[in-house]
PDB file with SEQRES, HELIX, SHEET and CRYST1 records, atoms N, CA, C and O in Angstrom:
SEQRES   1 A   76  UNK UNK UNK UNK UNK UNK UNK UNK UNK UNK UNK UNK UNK          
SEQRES   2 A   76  UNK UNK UNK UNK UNK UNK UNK UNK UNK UNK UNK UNK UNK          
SEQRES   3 A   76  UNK UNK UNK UNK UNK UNK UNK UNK UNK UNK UNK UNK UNK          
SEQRES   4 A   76  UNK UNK UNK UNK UNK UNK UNK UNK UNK UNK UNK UNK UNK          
SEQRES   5 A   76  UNK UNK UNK UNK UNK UNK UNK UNK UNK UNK UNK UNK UNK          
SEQRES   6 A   76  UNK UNK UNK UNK UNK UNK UNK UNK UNK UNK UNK                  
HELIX    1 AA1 UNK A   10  UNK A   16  1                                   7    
HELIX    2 AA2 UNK A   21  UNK A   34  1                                  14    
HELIX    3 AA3 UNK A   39  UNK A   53  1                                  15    
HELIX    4 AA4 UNK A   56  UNK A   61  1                                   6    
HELIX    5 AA5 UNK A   62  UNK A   64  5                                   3    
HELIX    6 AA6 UNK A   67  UNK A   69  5                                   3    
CRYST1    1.000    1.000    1.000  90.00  90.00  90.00 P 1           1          
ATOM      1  N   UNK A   1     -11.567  15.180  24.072  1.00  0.00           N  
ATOM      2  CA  UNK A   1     -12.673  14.501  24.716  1.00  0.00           C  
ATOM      3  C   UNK A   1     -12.582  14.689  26.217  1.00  0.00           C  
ATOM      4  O   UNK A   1     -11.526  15.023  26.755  1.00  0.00           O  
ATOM      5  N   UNK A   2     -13.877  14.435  26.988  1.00  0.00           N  
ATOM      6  CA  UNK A   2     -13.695  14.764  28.591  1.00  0.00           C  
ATOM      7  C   UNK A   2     -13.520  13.760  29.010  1.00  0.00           C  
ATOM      8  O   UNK A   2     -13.245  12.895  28.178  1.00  0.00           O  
ATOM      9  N   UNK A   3     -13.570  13.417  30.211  1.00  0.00           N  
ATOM     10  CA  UNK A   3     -12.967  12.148  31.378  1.00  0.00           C  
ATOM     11  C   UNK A   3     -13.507  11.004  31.042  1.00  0.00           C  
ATOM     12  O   UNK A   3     -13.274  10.172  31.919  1.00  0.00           O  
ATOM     13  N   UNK A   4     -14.221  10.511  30.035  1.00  0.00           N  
ATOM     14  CA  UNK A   4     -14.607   8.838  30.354  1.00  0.00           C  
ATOM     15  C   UNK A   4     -14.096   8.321  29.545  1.00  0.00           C  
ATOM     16  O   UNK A   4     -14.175   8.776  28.404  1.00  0.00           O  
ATOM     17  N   UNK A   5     -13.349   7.131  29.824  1.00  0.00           N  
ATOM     18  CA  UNK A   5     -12.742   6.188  29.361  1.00  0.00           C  
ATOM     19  C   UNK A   5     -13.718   5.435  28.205  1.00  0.00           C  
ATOM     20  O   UNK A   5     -13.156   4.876  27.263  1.00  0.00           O  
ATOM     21  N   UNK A   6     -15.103   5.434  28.292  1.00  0.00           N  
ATOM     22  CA  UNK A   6     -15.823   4.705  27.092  1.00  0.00           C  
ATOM     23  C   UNK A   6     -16.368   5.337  26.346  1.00  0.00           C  
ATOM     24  O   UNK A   6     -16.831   4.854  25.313  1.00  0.00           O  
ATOM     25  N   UNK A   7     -16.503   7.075  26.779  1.00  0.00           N  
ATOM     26  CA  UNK A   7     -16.560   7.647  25.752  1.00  0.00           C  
ATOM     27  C   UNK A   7     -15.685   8.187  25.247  1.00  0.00           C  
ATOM     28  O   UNK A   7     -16.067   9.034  24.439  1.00  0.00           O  
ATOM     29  N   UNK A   8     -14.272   8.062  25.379  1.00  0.00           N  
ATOM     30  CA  UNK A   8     -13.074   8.390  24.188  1.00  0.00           C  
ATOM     31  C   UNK A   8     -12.872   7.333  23.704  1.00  0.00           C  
ATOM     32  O   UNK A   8     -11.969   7.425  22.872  1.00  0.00           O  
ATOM     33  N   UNK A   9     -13.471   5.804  23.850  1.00  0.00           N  
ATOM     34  CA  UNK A   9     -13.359   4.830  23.387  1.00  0.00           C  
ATOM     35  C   UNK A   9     -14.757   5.146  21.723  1.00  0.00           C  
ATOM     36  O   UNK A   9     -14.672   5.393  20.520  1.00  0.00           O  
ATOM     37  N   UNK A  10     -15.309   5.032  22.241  1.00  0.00           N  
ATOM     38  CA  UNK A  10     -16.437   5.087  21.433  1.00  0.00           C  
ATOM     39  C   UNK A  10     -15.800   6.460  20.363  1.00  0.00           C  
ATOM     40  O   UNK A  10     -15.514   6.394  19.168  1.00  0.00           O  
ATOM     41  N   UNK A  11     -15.745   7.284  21.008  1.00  0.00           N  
ATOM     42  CA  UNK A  11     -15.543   8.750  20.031  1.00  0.00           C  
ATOM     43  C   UNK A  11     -14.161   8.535  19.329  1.00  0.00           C  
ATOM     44  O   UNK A  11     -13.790   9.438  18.578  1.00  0.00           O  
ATOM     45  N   UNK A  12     -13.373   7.461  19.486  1.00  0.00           N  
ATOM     46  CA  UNK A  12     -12.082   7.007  18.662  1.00  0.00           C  
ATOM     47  C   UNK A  12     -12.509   6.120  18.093  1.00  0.00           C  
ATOM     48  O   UNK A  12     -11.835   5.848  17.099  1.00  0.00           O  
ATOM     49  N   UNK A  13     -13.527   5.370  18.281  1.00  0.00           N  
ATOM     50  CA  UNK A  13     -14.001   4.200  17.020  1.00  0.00           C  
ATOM     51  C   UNK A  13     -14.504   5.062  15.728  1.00  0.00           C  
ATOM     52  O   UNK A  13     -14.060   4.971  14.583  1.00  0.00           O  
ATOM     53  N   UNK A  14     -15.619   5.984  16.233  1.00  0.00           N  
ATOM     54  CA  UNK A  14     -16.112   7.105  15.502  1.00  0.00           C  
ATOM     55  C   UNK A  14     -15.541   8.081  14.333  1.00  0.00           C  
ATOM     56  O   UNK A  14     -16.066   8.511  13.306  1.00  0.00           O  
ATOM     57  N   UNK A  15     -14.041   8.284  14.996  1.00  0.00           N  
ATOM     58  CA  UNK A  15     -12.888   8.911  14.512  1.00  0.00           C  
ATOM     59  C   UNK A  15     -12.160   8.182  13.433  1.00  0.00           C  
ATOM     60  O   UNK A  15     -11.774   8.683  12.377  1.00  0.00           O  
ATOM     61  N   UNK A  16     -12.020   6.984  13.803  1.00  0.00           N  
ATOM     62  CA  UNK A  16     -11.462   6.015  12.857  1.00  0.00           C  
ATOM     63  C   UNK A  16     -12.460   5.485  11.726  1.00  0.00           C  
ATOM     64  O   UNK A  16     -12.114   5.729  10.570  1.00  0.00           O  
ATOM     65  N   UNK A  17     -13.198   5.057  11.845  1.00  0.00           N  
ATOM     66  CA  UNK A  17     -14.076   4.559  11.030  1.00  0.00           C  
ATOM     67  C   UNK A  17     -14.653   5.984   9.972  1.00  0.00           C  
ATOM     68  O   UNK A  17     -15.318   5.850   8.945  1.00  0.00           O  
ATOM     69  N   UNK A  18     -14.302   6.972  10.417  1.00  0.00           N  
ATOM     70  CA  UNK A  18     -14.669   8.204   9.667  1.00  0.00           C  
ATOM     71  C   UNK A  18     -13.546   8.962   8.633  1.00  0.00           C  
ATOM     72  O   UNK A  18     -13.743  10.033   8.058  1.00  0.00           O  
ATOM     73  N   UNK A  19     -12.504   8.254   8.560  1.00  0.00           N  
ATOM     74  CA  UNK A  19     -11.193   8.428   8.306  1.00  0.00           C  
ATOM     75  C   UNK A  19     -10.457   9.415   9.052  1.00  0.00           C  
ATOM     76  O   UNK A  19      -9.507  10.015   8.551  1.00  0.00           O  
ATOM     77  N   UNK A  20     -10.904   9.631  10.373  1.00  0.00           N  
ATOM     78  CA  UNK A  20      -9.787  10.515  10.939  1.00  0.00           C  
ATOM     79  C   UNK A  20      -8.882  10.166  11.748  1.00  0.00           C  
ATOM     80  O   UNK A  20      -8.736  10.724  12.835  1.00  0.00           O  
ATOM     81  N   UNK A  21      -8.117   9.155  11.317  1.00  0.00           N  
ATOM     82  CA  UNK A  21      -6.932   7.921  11.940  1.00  0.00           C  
ATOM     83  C   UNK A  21      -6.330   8.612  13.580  1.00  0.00           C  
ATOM     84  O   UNK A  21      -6.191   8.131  14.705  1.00  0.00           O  
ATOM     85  N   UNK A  22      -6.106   9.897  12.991  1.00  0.00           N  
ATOM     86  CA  UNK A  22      -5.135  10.464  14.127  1.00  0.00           C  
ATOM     87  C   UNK A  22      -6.273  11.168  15.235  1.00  0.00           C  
ATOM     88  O   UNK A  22      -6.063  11.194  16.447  1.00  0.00           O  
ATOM     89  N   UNK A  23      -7.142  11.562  14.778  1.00  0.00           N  
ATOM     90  CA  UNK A  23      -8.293  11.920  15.870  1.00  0.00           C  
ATOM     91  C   UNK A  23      -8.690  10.749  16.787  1.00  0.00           C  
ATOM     92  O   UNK A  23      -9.030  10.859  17.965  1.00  0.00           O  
ATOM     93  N   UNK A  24      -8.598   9.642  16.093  1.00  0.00           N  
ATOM     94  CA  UNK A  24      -9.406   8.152  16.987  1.00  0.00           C  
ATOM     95  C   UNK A  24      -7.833   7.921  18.076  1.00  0.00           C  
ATOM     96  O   UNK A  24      -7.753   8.004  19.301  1.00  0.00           O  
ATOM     97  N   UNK A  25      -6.790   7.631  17.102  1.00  0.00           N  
ATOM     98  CA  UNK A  25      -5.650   7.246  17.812  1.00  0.00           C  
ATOM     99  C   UNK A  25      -5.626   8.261  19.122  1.00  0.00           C  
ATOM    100  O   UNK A  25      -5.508   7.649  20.184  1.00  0.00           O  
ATOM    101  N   UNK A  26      -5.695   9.347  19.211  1.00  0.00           N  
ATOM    102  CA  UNK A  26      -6.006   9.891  20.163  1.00  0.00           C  
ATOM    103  C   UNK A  26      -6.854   9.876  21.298  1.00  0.00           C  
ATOM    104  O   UNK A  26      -6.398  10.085  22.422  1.00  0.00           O  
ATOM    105  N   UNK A  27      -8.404   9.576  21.031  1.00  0.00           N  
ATOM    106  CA  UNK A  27      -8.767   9.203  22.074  1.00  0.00           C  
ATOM    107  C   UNK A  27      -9.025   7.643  22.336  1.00  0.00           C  
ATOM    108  O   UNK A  27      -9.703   7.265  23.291  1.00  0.00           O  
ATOM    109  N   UNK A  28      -8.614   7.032  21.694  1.00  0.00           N  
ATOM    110  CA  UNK A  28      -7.998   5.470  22.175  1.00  0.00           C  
ATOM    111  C   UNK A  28      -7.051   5.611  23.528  1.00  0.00           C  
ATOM    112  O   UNK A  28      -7.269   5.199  24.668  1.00  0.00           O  
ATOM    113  N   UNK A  29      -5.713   6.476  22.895  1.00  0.00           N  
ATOM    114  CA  UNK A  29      -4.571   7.210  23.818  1.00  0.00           C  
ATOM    115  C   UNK A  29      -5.400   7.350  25.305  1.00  0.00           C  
ATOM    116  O   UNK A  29      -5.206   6.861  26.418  1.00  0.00           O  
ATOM    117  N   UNK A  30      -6.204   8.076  24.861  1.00  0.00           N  
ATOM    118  CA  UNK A  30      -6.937   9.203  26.381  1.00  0.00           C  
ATOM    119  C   UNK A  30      -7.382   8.200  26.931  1.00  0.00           C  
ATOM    120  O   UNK A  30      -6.839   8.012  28.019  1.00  0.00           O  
ATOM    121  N   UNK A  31      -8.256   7.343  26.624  1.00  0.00           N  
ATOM    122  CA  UNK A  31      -9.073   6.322  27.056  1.00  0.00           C  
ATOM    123  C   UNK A  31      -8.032   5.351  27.992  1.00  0.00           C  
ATOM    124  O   UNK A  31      -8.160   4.982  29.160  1.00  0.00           O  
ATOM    125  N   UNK A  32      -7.197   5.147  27.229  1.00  0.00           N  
ATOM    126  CA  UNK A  32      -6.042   4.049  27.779  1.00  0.00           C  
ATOM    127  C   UNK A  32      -5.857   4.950  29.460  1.00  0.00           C  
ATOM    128  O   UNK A  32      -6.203   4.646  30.601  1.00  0.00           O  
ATOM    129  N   UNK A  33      -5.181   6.085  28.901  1.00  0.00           N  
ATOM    130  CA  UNK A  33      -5.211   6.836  30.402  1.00  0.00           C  
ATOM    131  C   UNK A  33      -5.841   7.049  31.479  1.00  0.00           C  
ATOM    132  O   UNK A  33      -5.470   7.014  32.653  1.00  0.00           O  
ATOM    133  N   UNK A  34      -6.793   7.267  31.020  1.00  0.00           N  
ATOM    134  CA  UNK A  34      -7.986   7.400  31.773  1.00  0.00           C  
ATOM    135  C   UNK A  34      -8.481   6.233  33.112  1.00  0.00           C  
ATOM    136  O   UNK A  34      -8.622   6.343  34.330  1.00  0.00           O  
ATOM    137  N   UNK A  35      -8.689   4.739  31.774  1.00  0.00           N  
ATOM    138  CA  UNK A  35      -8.672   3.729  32.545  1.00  0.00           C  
ATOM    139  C   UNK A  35      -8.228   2.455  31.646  1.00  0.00           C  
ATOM    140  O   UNK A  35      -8.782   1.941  30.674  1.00  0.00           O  
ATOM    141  N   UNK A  36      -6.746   2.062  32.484  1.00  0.00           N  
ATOM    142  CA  UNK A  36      -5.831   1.056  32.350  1.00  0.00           C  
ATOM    143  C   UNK A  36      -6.683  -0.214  31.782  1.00  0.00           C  
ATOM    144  O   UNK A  36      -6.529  -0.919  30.785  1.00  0.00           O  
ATOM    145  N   UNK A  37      -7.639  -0.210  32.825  1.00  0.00           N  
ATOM    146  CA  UNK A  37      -8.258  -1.951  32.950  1.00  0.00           C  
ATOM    147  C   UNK A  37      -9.256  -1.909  31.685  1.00  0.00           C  
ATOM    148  O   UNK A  37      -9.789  -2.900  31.187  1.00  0.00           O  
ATOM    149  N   UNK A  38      -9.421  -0.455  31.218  1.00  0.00           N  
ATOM    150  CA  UNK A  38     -10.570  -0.658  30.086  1.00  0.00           C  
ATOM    151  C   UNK A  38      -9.868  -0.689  28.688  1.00  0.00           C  
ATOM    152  O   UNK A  38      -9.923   0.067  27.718  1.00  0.00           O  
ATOM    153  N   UNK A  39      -9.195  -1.832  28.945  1.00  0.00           N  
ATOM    154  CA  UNK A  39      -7.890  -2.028  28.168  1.00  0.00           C  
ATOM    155  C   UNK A  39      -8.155  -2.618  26.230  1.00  0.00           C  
ATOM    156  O   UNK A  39      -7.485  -2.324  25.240  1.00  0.00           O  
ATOM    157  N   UNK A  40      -9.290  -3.432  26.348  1.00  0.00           N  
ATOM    158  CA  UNK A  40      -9.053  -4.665  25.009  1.00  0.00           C  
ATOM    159  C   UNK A  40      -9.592  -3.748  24.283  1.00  0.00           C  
ATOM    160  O   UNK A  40      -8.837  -3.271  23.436  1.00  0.00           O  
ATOM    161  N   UNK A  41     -10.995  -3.201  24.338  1.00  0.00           N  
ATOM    162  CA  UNK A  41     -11.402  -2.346  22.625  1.00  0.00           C  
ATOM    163  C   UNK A  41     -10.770  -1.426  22.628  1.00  0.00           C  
ATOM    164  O   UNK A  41     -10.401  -1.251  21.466  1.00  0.00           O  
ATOM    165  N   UNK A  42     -10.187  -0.280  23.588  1.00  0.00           N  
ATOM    166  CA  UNK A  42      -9.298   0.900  23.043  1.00  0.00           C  
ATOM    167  C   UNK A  42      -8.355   0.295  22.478  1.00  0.00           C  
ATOM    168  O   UNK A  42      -8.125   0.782  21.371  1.00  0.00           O  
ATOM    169  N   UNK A  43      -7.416  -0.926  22.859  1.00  0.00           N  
ATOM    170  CA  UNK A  43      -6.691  -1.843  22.225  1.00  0.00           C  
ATOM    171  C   UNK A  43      -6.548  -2.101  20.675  1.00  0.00           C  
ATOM    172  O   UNK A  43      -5.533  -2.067  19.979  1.00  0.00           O  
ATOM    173  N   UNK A  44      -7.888  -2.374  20.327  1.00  0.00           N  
ATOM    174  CA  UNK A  44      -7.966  -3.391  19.104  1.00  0.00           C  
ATOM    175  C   UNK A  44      -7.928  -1.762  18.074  1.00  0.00           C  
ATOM    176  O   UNK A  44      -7.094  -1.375  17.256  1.00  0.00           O  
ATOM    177  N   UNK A  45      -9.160  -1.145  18.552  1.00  0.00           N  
ATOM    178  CA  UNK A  45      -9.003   0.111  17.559  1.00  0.00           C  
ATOM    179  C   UNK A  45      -7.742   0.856  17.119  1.00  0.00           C  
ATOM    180  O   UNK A  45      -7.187   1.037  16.036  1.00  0.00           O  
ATOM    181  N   UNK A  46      -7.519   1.200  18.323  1.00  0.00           N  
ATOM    182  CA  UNK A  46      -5.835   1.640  18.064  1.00  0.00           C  
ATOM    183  C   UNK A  46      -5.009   0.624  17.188  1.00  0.00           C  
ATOM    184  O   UNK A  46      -4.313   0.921  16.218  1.00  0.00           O  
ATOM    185  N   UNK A  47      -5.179  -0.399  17.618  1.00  0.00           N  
ATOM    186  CA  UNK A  47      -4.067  -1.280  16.459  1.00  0.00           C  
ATOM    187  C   UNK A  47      -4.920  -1.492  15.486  1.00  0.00           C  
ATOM    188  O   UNK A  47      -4.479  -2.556  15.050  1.00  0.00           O  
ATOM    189  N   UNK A  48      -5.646  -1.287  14.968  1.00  0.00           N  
ATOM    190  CA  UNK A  48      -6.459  -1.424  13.382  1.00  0.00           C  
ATOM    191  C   UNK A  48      -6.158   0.125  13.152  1.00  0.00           C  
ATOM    192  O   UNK A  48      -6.315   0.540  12.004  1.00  0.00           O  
ATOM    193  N   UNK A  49      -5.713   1.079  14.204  1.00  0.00           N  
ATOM    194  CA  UNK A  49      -5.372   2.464  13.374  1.00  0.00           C  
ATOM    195  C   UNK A  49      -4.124   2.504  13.319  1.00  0.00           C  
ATOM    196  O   UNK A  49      -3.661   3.553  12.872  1.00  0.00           O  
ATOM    197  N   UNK A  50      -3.375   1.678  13.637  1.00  0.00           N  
ATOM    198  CA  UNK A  50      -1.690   1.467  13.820  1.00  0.00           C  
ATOM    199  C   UNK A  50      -1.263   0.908  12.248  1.00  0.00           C  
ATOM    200  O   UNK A  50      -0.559   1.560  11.478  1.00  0.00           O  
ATOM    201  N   UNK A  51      -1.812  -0.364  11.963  1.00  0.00           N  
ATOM    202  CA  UNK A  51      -2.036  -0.775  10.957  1.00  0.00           C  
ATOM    203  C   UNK A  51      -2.658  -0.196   9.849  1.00  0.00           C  
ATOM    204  O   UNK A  51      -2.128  -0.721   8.870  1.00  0.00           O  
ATOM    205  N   UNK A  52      -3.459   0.566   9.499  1.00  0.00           N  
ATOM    206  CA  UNK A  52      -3.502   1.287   8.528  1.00  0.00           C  
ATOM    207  C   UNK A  52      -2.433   2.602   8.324  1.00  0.00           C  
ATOM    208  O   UNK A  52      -2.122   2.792   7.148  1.00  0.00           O  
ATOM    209  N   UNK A  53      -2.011   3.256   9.025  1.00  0.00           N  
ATOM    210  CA  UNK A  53      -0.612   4.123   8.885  1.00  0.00           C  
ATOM    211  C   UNK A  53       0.279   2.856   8.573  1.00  0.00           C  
ATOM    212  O   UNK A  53       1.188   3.249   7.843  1.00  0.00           O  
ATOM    213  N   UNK A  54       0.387   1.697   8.781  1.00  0.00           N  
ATOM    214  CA  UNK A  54       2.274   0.616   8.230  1.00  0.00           C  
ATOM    215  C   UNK A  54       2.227   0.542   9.739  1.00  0.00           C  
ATOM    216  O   UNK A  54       2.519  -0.639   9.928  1.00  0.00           O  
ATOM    217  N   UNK A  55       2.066   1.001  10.742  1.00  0.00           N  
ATOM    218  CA  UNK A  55       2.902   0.841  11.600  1.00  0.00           C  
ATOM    219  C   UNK A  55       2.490  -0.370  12.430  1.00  0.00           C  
ATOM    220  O   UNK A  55       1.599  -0.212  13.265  1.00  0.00           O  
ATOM    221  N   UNK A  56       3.261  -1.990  12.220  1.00  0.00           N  
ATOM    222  CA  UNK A  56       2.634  -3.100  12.058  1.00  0.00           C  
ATOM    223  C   UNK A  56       3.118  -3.335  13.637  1.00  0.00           C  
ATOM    224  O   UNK A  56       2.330  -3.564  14.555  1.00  0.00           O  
ATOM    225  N   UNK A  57       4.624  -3.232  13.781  1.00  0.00           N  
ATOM    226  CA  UNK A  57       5.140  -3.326  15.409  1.00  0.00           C  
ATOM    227  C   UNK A  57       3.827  -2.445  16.801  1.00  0.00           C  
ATOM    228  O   UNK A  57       3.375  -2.764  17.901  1.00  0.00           O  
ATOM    229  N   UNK A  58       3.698  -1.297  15.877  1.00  0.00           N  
ATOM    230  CA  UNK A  58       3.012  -0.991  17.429  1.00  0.00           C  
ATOM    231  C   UNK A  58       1.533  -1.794  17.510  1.00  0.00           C  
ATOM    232  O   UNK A  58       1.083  -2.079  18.619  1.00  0.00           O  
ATOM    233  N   UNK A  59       0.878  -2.107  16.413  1.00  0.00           N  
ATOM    234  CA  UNK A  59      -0.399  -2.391  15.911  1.00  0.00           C  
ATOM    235  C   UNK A  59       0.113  -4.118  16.997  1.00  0.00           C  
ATOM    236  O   UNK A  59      -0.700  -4.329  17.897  1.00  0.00           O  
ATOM    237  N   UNK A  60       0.752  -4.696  16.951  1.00  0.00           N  
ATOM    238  CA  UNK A  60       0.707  -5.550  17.164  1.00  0.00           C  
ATOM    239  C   UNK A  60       0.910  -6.035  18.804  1.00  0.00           C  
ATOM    240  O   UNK A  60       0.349  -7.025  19.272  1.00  0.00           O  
ATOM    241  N   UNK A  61       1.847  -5.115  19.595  1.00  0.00           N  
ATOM    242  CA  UNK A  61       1.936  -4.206  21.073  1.00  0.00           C  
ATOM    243  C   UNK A  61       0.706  -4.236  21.408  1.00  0.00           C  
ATOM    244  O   UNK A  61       0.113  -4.941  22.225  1.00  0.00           O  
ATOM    245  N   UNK A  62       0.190  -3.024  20.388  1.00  0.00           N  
ATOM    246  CA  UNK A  62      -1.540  -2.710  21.223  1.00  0.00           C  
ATOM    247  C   UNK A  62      -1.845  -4.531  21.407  1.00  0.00           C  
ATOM    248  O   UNK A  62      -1.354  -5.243  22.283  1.00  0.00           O  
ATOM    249  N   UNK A  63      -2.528  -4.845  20.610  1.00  0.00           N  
ATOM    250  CA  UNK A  63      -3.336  -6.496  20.660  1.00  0.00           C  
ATOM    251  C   UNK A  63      -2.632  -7.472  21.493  1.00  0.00           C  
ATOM    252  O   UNK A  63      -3.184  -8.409  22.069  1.00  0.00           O  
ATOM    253  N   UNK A  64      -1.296  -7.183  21.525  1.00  0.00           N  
ATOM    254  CA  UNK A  64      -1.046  -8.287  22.997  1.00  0.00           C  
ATOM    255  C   UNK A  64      -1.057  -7.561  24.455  1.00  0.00           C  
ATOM    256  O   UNK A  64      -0.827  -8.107  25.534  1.00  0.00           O  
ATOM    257  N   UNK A  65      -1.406  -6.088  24.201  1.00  0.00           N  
ATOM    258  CA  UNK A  65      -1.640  -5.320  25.713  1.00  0.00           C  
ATOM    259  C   UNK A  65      -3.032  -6.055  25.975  1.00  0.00           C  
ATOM    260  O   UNK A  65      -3.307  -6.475  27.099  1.00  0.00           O  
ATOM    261  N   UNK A  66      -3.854  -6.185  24.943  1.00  0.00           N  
ATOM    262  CA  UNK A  66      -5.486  -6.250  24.697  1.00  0.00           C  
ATOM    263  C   UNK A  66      -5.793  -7.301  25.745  1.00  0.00           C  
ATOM    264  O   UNK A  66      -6.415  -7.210  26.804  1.00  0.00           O  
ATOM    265  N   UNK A  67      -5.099  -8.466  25.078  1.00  0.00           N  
ATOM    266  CA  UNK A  67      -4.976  -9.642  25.030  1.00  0.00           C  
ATOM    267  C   UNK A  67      -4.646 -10.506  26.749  1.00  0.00           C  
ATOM    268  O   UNK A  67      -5.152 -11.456  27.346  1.00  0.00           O  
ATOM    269  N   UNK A  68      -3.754  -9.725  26.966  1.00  0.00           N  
ATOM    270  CA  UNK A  68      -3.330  -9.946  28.608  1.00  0.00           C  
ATOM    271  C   UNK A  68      -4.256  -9.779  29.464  1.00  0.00           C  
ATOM    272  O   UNK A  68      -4.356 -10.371  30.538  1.00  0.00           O  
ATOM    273  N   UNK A  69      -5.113  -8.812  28.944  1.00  0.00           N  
ATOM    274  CA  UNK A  69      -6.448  -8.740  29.776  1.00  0.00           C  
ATOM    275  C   UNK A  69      -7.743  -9.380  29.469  1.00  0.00           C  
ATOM    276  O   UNK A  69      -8.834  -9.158  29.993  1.00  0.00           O  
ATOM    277  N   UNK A  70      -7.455 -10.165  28.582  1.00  0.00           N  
ATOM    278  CA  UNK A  70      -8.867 -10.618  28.003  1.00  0.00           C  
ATOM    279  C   UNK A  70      -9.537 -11.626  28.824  1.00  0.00           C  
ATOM    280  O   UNK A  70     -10.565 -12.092  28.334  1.00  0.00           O  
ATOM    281  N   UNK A  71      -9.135 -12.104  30.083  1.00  0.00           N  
ATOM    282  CA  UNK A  71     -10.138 -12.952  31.244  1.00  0.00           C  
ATOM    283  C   UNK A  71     -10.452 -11.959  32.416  1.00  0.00           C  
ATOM    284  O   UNK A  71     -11.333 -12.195  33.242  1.00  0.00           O  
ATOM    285  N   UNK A  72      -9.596 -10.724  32.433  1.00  0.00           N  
ATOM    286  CA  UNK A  72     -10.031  -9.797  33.502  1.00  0.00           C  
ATOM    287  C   UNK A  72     -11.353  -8.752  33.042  1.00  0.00           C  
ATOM    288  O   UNK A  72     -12.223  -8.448  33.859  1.00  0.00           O  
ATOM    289  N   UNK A  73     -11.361  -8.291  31.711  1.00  0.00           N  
ATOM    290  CA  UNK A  73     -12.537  -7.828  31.369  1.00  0.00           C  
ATOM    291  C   UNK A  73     -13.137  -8.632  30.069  1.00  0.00           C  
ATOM    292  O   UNK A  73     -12.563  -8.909  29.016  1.00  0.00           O  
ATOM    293  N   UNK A  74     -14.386  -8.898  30.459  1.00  0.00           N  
ATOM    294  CA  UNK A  74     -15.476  -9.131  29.425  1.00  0.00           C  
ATOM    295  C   UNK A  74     -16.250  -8.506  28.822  1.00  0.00           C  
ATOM    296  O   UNK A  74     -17.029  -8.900  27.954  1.00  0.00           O  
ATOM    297  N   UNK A  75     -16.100  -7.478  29.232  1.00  0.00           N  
ATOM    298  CA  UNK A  75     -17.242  -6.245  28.726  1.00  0.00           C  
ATOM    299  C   UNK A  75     -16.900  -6.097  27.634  1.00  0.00           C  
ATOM    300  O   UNK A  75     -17.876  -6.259  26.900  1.00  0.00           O  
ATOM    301  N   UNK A  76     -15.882  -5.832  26.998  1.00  0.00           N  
ATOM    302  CA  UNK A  76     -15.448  -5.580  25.368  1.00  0.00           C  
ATOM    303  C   UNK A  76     -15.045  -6.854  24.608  1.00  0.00           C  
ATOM    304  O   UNK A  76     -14.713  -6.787  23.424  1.00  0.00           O  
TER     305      UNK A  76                                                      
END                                                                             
């Protein structure tokens, strides 16, 4: 995906919800990079794709990264 943080957000919801776990986890990843503060929905997706692989520790990481930010952004 190219440089925006809400559209590797969006195109990893897309990914996931389409069964392509590791395509979304990815641009969740990018998104995170991209931009830090656009933190809670790349968040939640990624850990609903964490959680469907078992992997319950990181699934649960993501949602309290989410979470720490949840009075600094409202947008998601």
């Amino acid at each position: 995906m190219g440089g925006s943080p809400v559209v590797n957000t969006w195109a990893g919801a897309a990914y996931f919800y389409a069964g392509r776990v590791e395509d979304g986890m990815a641009c969740m990843q990018r998104a995170l990079e991209l931009d830090s503060q656009l933190l809670r929905m790349p968040s939640i997706v990624l850990a609903r794709a964490y959680l469907k692989q078992g992997m319950d520790q990181q699934a649960i990481a993501e949602i309290q990264k989410g979470s720490a930010f949840n009075d600094r952004n409202r947008l998601f």
